[in-house]
MDTraj code that builds the backbone (N, CA, C; nanometers):
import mdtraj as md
import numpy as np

residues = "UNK UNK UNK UNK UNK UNK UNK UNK UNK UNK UNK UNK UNK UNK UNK UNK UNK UNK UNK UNK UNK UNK UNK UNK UNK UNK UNK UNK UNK UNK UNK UNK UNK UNK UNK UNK UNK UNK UNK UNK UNK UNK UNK UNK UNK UNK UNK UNK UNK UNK UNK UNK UNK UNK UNK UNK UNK UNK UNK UNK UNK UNK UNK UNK UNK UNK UNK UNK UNK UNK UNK UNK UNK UNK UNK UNK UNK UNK UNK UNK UNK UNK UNK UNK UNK UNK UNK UNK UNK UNK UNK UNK UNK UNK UNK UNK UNK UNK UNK UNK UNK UNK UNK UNK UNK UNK UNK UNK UNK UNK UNK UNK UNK UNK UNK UNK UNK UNK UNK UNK UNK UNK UNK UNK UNK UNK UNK UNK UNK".split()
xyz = np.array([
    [1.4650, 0.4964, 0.6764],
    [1.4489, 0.6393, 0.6528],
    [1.3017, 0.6746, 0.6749],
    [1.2838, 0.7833, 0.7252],
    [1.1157, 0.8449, 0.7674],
    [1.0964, 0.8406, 0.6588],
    [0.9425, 0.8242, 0.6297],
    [0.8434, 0.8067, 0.4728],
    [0.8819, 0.9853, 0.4677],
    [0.8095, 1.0462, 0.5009],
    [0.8018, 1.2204, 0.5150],
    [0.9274, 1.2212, 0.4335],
    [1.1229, 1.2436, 0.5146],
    [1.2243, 1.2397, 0.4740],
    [1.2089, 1.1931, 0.3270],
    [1.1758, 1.0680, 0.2840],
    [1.2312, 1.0202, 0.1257],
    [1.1058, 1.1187, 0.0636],
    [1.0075, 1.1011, 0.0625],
    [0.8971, 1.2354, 0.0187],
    [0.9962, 1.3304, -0.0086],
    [1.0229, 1.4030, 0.0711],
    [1.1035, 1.5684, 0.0475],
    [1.2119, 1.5444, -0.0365],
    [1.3123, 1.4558, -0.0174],
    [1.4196, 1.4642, -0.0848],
    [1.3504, 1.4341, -0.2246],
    [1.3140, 1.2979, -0.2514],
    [1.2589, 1.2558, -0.3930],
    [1.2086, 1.4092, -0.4716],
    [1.1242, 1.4916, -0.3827],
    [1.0662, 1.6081, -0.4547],
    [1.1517, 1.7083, -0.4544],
    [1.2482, 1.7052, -0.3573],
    [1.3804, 1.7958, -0.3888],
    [1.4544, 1.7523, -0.5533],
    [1.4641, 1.6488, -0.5393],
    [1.5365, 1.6358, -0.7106],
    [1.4488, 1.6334, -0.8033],
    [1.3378, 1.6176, -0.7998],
    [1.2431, 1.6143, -0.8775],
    [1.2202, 1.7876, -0.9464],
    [1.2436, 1.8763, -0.8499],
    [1.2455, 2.0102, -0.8505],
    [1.3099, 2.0669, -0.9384],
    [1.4753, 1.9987, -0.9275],
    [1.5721, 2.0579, -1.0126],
    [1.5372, 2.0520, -1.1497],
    [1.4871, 1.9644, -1.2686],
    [1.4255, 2.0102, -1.4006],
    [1.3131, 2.1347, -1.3896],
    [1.2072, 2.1078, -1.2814],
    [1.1470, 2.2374, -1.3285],
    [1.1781, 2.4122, -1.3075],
    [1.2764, 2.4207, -1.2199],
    [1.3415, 2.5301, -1.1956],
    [1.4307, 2.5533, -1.2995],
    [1.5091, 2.4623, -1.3507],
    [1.6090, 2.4909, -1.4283],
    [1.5340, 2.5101, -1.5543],
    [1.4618, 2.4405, -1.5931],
    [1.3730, 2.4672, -1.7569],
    [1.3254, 2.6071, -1.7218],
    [1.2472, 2.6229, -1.6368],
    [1.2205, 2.8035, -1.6284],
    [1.2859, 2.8967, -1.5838],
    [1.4210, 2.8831, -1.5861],
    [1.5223, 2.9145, -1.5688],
    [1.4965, 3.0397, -1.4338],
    [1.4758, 2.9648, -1.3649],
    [1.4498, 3.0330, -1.1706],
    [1.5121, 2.9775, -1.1228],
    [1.6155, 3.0816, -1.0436],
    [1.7105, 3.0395, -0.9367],
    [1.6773, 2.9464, -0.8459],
    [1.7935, 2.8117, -0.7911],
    [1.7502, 2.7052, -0.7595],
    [1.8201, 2.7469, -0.5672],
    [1.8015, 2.8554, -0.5430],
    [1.8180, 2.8677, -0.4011],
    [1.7800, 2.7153, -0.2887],
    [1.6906, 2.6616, -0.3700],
    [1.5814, 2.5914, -0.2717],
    [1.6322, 2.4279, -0.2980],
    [1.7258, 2.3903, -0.3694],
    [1.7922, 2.3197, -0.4048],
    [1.9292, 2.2505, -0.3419],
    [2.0138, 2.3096, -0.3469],
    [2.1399, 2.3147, -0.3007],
    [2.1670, 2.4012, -0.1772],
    [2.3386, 2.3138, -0.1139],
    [2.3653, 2.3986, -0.0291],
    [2.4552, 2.5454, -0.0681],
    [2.4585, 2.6512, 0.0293],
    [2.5542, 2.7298, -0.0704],
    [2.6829, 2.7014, -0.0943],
    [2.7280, 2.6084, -0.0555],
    [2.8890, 2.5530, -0.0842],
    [2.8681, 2.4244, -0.2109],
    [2.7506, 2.4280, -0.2436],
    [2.7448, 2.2834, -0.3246],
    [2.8428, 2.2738, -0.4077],
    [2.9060, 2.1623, -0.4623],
    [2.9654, 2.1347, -0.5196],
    [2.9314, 2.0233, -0.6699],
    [2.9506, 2.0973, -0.7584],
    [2.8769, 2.0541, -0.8706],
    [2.9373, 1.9976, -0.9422],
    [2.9399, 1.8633, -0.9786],
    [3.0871, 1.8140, -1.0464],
    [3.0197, 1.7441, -1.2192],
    [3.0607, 1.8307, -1.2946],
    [3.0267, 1.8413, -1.4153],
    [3.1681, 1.7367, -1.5261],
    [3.2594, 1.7215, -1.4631],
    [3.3786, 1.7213, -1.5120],
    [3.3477, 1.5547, -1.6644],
    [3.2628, 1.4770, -1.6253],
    [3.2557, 1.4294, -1.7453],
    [3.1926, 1.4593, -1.8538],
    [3.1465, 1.5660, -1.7785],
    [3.0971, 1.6501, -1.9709],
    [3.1971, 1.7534, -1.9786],
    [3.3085, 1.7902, -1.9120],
    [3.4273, 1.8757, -1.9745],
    [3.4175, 1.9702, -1.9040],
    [3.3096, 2.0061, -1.7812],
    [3.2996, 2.1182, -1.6985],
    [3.4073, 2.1295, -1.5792],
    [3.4469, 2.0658, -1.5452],
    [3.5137, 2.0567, -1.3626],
    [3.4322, 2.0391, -1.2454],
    [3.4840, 2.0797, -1.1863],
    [3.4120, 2.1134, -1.0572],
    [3.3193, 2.2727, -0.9916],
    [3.2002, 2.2467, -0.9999],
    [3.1735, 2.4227, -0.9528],
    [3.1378, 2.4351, -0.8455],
    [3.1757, 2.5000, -0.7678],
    [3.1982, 2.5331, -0.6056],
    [3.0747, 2.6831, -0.6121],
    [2.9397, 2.6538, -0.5425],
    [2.8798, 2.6998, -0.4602],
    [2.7847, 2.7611, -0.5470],
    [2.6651, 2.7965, -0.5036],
    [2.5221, 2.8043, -0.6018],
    [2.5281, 2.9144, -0.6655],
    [2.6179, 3.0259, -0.6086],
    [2.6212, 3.1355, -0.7300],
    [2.7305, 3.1308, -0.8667],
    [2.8040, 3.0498, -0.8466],
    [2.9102, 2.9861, -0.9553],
    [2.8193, 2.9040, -1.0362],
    [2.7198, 2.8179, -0.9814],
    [2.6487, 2.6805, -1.0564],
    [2.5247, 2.7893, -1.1552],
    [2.4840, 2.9425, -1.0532],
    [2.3715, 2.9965, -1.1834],
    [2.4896, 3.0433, -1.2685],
    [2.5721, 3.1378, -1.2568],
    [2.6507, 3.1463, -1.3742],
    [2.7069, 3.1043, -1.4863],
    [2.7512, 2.9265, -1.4088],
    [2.7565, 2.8375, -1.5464],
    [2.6536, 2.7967, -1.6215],
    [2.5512, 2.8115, -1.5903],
    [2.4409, 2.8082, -1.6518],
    [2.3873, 2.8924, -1.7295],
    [2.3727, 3.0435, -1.6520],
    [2.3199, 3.1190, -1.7808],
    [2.4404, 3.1233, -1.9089],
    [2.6084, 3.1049, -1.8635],
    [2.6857, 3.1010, -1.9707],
    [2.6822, 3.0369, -2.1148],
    [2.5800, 2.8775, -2.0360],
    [2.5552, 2.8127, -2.1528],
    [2.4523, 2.8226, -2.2048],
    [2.3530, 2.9178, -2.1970],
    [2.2684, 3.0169, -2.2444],
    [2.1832, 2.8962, -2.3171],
    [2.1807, 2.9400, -2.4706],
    [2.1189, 2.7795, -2.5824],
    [2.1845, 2.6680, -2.5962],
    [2.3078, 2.6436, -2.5256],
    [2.3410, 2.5134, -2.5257],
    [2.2716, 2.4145, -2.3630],
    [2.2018, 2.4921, -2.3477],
    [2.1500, 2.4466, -2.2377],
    [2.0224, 2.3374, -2.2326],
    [2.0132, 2.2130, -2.1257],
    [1.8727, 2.1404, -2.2837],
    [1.7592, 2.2484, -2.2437],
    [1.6482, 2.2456, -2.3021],
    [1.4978, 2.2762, -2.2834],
    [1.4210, 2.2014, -2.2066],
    [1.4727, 2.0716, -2.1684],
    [1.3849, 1.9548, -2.0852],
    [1.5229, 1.9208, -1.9823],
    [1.4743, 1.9175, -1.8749],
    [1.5475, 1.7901, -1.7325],
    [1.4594, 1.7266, -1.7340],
    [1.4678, 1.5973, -1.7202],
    [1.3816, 1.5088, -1.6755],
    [1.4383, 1.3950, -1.5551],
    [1.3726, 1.3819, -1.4712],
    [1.4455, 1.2657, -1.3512],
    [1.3788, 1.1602, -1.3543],
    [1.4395, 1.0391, -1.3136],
    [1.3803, 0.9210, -1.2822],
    [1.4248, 0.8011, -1.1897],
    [1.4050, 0.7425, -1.1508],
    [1.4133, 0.5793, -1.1038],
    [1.5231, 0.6179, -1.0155],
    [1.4974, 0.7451, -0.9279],
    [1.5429, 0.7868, -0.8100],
    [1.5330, 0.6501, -0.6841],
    [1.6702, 0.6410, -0.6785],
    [1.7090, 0.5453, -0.5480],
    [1.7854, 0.6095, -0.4367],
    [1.7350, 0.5943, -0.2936],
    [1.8015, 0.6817, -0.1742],
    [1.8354, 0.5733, -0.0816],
    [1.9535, 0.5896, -0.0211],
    [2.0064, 0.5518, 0.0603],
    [2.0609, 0.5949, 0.1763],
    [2.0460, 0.6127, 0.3278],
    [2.0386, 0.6534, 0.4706],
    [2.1692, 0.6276, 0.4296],
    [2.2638, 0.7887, 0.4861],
    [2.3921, 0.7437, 0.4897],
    [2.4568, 0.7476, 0.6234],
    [2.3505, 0.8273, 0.7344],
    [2.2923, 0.9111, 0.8572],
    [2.2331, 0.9645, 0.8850],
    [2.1615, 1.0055, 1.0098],
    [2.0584, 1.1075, 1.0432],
    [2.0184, 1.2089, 0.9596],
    [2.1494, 1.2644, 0.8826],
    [2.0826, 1.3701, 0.7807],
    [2.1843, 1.3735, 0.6666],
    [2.1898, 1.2897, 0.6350],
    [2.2415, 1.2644, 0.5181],
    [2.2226, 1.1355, 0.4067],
    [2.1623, 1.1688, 0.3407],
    [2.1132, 1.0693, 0.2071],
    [2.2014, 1.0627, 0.0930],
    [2.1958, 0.9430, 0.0618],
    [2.2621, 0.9400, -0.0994],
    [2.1874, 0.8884, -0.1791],
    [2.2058, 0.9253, -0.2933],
    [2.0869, 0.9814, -0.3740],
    [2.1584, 0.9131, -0.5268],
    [2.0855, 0.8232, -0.6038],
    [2.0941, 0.8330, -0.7068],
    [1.9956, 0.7741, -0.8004],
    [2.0167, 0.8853, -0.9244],
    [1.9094, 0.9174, -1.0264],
    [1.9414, 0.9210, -1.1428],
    [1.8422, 0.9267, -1.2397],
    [1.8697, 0.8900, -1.4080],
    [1.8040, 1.0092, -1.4585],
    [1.9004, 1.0840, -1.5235],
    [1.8506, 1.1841, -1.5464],
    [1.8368, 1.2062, -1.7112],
    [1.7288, 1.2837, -1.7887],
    [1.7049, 1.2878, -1.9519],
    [1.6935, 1.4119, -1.9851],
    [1.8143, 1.4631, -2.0680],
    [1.8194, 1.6022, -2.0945],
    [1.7826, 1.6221, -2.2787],
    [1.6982, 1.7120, -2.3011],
    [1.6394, 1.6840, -2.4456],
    [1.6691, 1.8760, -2.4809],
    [1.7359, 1.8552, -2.5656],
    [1.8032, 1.9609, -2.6493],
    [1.7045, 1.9990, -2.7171],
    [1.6870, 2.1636, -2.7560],
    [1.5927, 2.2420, -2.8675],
    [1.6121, 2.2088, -3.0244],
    [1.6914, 2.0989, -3.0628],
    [1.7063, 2.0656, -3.1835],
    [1.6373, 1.8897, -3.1679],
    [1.6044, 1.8628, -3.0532],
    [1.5391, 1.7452, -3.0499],
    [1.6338, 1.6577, -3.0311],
    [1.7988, 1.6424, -2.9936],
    [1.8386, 1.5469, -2.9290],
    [1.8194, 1.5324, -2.8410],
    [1.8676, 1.3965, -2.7372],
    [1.8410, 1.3869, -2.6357],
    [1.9905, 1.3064, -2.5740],
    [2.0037, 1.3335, -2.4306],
    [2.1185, 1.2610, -2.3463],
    [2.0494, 1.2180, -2.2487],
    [2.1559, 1.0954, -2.1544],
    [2.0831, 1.0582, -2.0580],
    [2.2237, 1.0744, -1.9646],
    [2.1980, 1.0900, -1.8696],
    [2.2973, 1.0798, -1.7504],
    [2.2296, 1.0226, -1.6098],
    [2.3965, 1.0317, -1.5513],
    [2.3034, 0.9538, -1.3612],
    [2.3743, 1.0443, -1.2541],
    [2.2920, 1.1422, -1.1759],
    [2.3412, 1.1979, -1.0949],
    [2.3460, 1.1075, -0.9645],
    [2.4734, 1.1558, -0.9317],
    [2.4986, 1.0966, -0.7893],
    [2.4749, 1.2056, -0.7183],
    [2.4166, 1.2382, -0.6239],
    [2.4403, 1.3034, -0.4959],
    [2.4497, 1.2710, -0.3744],
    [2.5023, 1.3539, -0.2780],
    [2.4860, 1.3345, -0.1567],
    [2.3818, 1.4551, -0.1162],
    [2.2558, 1.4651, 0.0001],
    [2.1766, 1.5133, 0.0391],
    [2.1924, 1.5772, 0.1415],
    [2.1919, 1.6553, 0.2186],
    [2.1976, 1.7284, 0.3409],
    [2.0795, 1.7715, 0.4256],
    [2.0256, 1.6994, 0.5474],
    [1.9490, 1.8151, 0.6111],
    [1.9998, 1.9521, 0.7066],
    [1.9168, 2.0171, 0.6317],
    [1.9655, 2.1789, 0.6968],
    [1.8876, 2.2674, 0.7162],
    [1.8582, 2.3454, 0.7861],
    [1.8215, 2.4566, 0.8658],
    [1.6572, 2.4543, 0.7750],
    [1.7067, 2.4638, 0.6678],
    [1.6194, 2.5337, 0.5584],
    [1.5251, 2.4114, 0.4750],
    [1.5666, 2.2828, 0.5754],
    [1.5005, 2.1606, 0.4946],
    [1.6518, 2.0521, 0.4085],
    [1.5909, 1.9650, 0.3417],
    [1.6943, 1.8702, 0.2666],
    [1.7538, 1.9476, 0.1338],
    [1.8581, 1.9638, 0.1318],
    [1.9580, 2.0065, 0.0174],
    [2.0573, 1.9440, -0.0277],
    [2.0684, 1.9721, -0.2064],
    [2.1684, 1.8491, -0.2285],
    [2.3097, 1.9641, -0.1944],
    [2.3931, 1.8784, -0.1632],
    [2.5838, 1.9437, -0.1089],
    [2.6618, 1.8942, -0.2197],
    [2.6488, 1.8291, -0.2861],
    [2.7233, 1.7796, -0.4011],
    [2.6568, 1.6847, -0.4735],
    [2.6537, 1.7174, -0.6039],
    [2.5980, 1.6461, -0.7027],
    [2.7355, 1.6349, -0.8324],
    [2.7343, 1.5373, -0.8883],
    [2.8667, 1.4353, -1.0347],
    [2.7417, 1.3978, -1.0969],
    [2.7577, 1.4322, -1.2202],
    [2.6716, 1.4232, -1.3328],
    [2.7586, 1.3241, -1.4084],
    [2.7443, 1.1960, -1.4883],
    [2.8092, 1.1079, -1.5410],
    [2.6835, 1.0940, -1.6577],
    [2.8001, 1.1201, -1.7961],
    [2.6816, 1.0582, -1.9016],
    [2.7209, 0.9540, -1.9287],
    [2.6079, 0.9174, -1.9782],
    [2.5699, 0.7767, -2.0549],
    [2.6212, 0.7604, -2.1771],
    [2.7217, 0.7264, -2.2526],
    [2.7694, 0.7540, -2.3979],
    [2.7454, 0.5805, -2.4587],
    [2.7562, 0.4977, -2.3590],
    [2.7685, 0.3718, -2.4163],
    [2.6645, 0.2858, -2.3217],
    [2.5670, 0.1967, -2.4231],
    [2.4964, 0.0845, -2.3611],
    [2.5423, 0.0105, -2.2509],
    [2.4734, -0.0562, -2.1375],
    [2.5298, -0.1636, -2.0554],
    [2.6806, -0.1362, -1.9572],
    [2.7025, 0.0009, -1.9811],
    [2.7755, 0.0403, -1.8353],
    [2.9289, 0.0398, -1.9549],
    [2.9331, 0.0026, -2.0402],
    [3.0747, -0.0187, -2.0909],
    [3.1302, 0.1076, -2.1224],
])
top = md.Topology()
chain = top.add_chain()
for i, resn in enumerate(residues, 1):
    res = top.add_residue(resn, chain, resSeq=i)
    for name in ("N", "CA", "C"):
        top.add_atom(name, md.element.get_by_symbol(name[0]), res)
traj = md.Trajectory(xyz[None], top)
């Protein structure tokens, strides 16, 4: 993969906590068909970036106050397409905290690298069990 390429993407996900904590539309993020698959925290599937701000402002204060990303690993899946996965730390206004691992797949497009689908999987139990 071009050094430049993993640069952009890495700072493409890196992006998504600070947009979302200041709660600014993540145009610059996703594609508009993205597909957001929430379903192991009880969400489903959300189909396309103006569905994904809506579920969001819906969850208004249940929403955390912190994203945090990490120990981002990418993988060439083709010319313009990366797969992407990351450890993500969401810290609640009452001071809990969750951890999850987004999977995505990456897209290059017109407008630069965008994620097309991202599955959020939490972490509920140590050691993968």
């Amino acid at each position: 993969m071009d050094p430049d390429d993993r640069i952009a993407i890495t700072d493409l996900i890196c992006l998504h906590g600070h947009l979302v904590d200041a709660g600014e539309p993540f145009d610059d993020l996703f594609t508009p068909e993205v597909a957001y698959d929430v379903s192991d925290l009880g969400g489903g599937v959300i189909i396309c970036r103006a569905a994904l701000w809506e579920a969001a402002l819906a969850l208004g204060d249940n929403n955390p106050v912190g994203h945090h990303v990490t120990n981002i690993v990418l993988t060439e899946v083709g010319t313009d397409e990366v797969k992407a996965l990351s450890k993500g730390i969401g810290v609640m206004a009452d001071g809990t905290v969750g951890s999850v691992t987004y999977d995505d797949v990456v897209v290059r497009t017109e407008s630069g690298w965008r994620i097309s689908r991202r599955r959020v999987l939490a972490r509920r139990r140590p050691l993968g069990r």
